[in-house]
N, C-alpha and C positions, 0 to 999 in steps of 0.2 A: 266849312263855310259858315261867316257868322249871319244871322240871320235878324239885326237889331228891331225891329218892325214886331215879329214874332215874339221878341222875347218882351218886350215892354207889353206887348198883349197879355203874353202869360202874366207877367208879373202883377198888372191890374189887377185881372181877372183871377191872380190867388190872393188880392187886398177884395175883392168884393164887390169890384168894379162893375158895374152892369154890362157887359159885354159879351155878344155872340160873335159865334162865326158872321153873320151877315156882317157885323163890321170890320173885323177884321178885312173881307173880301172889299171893303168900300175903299179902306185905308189901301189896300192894294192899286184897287181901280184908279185912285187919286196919282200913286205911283207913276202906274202905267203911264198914266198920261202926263205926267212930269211936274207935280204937285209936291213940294214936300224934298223935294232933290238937288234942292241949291245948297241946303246948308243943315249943317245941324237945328239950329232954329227956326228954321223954315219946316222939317220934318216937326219936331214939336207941334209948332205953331199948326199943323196941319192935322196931326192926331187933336190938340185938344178940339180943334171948329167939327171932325168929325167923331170923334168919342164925349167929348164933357157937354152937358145938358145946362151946367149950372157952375158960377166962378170957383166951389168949391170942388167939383170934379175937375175944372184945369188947374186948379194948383195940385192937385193928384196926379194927375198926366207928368206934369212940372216936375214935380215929385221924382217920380218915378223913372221919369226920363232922367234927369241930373244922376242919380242913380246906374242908369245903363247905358247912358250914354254921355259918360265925360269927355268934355270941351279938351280937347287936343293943344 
């Protein structure tokens, strides 16, 4: 089972990325309730408002998403 949400976590979080478990469980929550599930850029777009602090951490997000989650 791929688990893309998970793995863009880890991948931050082995670049340096400021991230706990509390957010990953946020990014979850956002899931849950249908946030981030329309589209591949809608997920993005949802990780960086709830992971990046600063335009430099969403081109990191950016980043890293393009990365593990290419556009189909």
């Amino acid at each position: 089972m791929k688990a893309p949400l998970l793995d863009l976590f880890v991948e931050l979080q082995s670049q340096q990325f400021p991230l706990g478990v509390g957010e990953y469980a946020l990014a979850l929550n956002a899931l849950a309730k249908g946030l981030g599930t329309g589209s591949r850029e809608q997920l993005i777009v949802m990780c960086q408002t709830i992971w990046a602090k600063t335009i430099e951490e969403q081109v990191q997000v950016r980043k890293a998403s393009d990365l593990l989650l290419p556009a189909r």
